[in-house]
N, C-alpha and C positions, 0 to 999 in steps of 0.2 A: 830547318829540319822538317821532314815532310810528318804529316798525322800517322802515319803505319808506324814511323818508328818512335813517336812517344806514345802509341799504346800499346806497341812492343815490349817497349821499355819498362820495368819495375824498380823502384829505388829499393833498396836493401845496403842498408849501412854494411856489409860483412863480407862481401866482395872486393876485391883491388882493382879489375877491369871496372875501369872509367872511362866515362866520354864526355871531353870539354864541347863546352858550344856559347860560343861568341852572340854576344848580344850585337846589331848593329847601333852602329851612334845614330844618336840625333840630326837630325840634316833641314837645314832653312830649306824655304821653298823657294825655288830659282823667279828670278824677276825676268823684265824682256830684255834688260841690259847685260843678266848675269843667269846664262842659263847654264853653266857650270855649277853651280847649284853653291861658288866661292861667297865670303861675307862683302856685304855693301860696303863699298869705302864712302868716304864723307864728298861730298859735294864743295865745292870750291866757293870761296865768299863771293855772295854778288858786291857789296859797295864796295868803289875802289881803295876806299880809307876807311882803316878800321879805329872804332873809338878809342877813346883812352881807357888804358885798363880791362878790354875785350881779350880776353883770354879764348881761345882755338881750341875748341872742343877735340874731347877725345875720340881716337877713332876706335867705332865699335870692335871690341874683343871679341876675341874667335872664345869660344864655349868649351868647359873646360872637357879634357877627354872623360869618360868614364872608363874605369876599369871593368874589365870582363868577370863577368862572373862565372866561373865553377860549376857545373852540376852534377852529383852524381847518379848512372841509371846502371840497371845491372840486366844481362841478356838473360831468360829465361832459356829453359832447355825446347820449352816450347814454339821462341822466337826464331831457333837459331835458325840462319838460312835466308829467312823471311827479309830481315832489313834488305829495302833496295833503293833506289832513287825514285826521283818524282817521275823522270823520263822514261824508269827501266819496264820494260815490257814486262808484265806477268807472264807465269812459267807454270802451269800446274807440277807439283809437287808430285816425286817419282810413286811417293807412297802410296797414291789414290789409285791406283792403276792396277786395273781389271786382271782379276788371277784365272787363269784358263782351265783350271784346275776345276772350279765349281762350275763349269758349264758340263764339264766332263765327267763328275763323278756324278752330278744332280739328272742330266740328260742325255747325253751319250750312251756310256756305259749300263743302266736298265734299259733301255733301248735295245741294245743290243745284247742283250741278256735275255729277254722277251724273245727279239724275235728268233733269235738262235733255238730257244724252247720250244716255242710255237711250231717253227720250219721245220725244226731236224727231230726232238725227241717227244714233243707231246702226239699221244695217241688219235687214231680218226676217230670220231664218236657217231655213230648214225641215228635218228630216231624217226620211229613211225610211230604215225596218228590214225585215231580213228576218231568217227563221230557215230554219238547215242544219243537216244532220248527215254527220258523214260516216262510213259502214259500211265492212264488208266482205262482199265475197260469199262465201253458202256457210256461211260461220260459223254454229258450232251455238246454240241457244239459251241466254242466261247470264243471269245475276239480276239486271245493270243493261242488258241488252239493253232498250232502245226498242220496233223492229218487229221482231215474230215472226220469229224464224230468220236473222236478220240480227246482227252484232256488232259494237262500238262500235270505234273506232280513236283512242284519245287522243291519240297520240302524231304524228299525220297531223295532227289538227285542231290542233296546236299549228305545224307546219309551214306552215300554210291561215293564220292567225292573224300570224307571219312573214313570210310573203309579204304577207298584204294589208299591211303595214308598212314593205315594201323597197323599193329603187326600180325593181327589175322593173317592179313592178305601177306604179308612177308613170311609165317609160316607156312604156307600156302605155297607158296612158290619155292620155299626152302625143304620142302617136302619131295619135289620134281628136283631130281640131281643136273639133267641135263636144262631145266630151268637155273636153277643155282648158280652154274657153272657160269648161263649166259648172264648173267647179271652183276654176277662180280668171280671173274675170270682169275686163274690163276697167276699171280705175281713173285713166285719164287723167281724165277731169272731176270725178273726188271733190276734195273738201276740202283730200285729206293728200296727194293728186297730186306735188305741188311736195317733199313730203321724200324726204330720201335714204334710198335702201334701202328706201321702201313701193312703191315702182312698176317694178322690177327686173322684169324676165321672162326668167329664167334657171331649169337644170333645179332646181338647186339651192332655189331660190322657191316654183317648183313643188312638188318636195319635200315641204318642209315646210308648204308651205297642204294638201297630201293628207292629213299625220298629222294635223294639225288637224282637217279634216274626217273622216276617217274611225276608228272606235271599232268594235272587235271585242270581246267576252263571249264564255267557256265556260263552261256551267253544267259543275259537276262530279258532279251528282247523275246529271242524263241525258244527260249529252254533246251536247247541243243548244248550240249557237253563235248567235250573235246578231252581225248585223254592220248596225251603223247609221251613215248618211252623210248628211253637213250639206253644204247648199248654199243658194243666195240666192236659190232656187226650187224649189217641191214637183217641178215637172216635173224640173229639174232633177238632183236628189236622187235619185231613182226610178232617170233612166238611168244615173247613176252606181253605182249601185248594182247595177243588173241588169250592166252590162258589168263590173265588179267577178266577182259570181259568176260568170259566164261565161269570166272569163280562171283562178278558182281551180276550176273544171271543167277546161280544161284542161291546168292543171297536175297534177291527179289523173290523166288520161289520160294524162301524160306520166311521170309516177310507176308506173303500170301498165304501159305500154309499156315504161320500163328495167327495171322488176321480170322483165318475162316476158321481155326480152330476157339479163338478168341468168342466170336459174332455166331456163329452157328452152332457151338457144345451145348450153350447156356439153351439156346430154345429147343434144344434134342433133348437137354435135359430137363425142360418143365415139359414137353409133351411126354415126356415117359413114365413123369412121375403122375399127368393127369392120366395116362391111362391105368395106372396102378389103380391109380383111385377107384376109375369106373369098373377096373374089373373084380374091386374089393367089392363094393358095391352091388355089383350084380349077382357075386356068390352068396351074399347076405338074403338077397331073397328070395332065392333058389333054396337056402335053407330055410326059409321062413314058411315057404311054399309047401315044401316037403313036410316039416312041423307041424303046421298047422291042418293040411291035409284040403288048400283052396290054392286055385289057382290066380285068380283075380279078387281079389276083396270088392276091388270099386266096381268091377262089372257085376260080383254076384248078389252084391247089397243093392244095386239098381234094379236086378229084374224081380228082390224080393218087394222093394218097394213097390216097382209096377204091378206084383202081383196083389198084393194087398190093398191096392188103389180098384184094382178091379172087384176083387173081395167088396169093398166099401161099398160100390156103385151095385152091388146085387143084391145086398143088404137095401139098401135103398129103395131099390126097383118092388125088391119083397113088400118093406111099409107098405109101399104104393099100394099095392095090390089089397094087403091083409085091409088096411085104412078103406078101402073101397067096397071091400065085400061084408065089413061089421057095419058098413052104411047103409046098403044095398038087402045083405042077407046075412042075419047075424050068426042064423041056424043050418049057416053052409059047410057041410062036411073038409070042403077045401083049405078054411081058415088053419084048419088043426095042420094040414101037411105045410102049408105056406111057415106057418111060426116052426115049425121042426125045422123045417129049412133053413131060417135064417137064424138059428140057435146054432144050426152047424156053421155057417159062417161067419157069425161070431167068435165062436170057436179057434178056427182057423186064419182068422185076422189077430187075436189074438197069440196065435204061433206063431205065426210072421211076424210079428211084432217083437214076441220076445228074442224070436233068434237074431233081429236085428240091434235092439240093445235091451239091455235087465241085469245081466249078471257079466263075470270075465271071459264066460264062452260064449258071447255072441260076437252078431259080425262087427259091431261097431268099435270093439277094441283090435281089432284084427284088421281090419280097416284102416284106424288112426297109426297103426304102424307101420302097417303096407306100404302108409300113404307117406310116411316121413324116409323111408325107404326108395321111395319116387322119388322123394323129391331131390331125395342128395342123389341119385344118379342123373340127374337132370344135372343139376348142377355141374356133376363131375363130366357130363357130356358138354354142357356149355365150355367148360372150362379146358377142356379138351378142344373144342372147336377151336378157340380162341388161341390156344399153344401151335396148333395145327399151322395158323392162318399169321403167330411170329415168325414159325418156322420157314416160310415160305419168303417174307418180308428179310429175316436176317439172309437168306439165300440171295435175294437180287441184291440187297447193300453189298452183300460178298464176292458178287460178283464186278455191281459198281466200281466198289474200290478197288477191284484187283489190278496189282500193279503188270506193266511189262516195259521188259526192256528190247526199244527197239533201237537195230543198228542201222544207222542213217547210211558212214561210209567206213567200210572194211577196215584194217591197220593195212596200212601201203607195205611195197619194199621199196624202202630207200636208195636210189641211188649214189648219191652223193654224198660225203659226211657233211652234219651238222653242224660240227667242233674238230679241233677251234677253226677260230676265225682269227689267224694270223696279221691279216693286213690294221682288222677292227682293235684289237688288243695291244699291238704294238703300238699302231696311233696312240690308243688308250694312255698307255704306257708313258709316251715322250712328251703328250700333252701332262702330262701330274707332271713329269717330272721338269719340266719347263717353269711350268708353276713354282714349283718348290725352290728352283734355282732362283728365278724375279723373284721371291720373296724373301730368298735367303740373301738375295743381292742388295738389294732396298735396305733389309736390317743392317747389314752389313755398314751402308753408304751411312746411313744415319746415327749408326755408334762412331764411326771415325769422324764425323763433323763433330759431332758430342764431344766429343775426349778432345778436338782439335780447341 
């Protein structure tokens, strides 16, 4: 019995189908005289005379048979089929055999579900692009600068990029009816009309048919943007498009208008509060002026000084004289008018004197006020310069930084649609679903060896 069928085979006492199997006998091994594999007979006496009492051996006995033994084995349900001979040609089993079925439902059939969608009932889709950049004015020339003398702003074009994304920009558009319209078109007589949630006209709908349609790019090398919009017609596509950049124009102008409102308010508003100041200032000693009944404190207390310095030096000149003639002529009529003389400028140095300082109506309180009155318009004039001279500095930064958007290349008209791509999507398609069938086949192949 060949190895297949006693590992086929399971003993199980509880079965009736049995199967005998004969042990073979024991067999001598054939000599050169007896290759029928029969027992040796005895050899014939060599001497011609046998002794006395030489008894003639026996001749060798054939071995006794053994009985066959019995065994029992019981066919599994898993064997049945299987027993064959040692000679018999393997046969694969009908079971193993490939079902046409899952080549069919796995690749075929979406295949041809696809392309029939593609071909016959999905819509043209058109988009046009344009290309922006967006600068700043003034900015010096730098090594990824675009155009001459002009400088990149990445961090703007990432805000530009944002908004086309928000829903600003989807109220915006959803504001223009015949913008509306082109971006998400009416679908009462499609197909899919009748399901729920495809035919909503809500902002939220709206919404998201925009992100769908609309696809912004920033090159990072030149800061160049790309903003391209899908629609269910070339014309269509374009105007959306152009009113698109048009509203992220004005949001740069509105970006620039808070920058310069931002950067220029603040030094508009400390130069107007220094000239408050100077002109508080200046009213103060215009009333001082008028009160007091002087024009100048610090000028008129200088010519009283010079003039009592002159006073001093005549006084003096006088000594000289009297000094010279009580030397000379003690009994000279002249000495008497000389001393009257300098008894009145005495006098009058004295007046000078007091109206510059003595009491609260001289000049030198009138003066130490005047002069604290200077000084804080000074101040308020410095301080004024100095607001003047931010004002002028936050002006070039605001100009600096000023953003603009420039349009490199127009939004096209489309000629061709975009979508779909029939030939790309069906490939798509047959290739998954090939996959899925090899993979559903493999599982398949490897549970049936398993359970076999």
């Amino acid at each position: 019995m060949s190895t297949d069928v006693k590992n086929s085979l399971v003993p199980h006492p509880g079965r009736t189908e049995t199967t005998h199997v004969k042990r073979s006998e024991p067999r001598l091994e054939p000599t050169d005289g007896n290759r029928a594999g029969r027992a040796p007979t005895v050899a014939p006496p060599v001497a011609a005379h046998l002794p006395a009492g030489y008894q003639a051996p026996r001749p060798l006995a054939e071995p006794r048979p053994r009985l066959p033994e019995t065994e029992t084995w019981e066919l599994t349900p898993e064997a049945a089929g299987t027993i064959r001979r040692l000679d018999e040609v393997a046969v694969k089993p009908a079971g193993g055999r490939e079902r046409p079925w899952l080549f069919l439902v796995c690749v075929v059939l979406p295949t041809l579900v696809a392309g029939t969608y593609l071909l016959a009932f999905a819509p043209d889709l058109y988009t046009a692009e344009a290309s922006y950049i967006l600068r700043k004015g003034g900015a010096a020339l730098t090594v990824g600068s675009v155009i001459p003398g002009l400088g990149r702003s990445d961090d703007s074009s990432e805000a530009i990029v944002v908004y086309f994304q928000s829903r600003d920009a989807a109220e915006h558009l959803a504001a223009d009816e015949k913008l509306k319209a082109a971006l998400m078109p009416d679908t009462s007589s499609s197909f899919f009309s009748g399901l729920p949630g495809l035919s909503e006209n809500t902002r939220e709908t709206f919404y998201r048919a925009m992100l769908d349609s609309v696809d912004v790019s920033i090159d990072t090398d030149t800061g160049i943007s790309t903003l391209a919009v899908t629609a269910s017609s070339a014309a269509d596509a374009k105007m959306l498009n152009e009113a698109l950049l048009d509203e992220a124009e004005n949001l740069v102008n509105r970006l620039n208008a808070r920058a310069v409102k931002d950067t220029i308010s603040f030094a508009e508003t400390v130069v107007s509060e220094n000239e408050d100041r100077v002109r508080d200032v200046q009213k103060r000693m215009t009333a001082f002026r008028n009160s007091e009944s002087i024009l100048d404190p610090g000028a008129q207390s200088t010519g009283q000084i010079d003039l009592m310095t002159q006073l001093t030096q005549q006084v003096t000149s006088i000594d000289t004289q009297i000094a010279q003639l009580t030397a000379s002529a003690p009994k000279n009529p002249r000495l008497a008018s000389l001393k009257a003389q300098r008894k009145a400028l005495e006098n009058q140095i004295a007046e000078v004197r007091q109206g510059l300082a003595g009491d609260d109506t001289s000049l030198a309180g009138k003066l130490s006020a005047y002069q604290n009155l200077d000084l804080e318009r000074t101040l308020a004039i410095q301080a004024l310069t100095n607001a003047y001279a931010s004002l002028e500095q936050a002006r070039e930064e605001a100009f600096t930084s000023r953003l603009y958007l420039q349009t490199i290349a127009a939004p096209n008209l489309p000629e061709k649609p975009s979508y779909p791509r029939p030939i790309l999507w069906t490939a798509i398609v047959a290739a998954i679903g090939f996959a899925v069938y090899t993979t559903a086949r493999t599982m398949g192949k490897d549970t049936m060896e398993h359970s076999a």
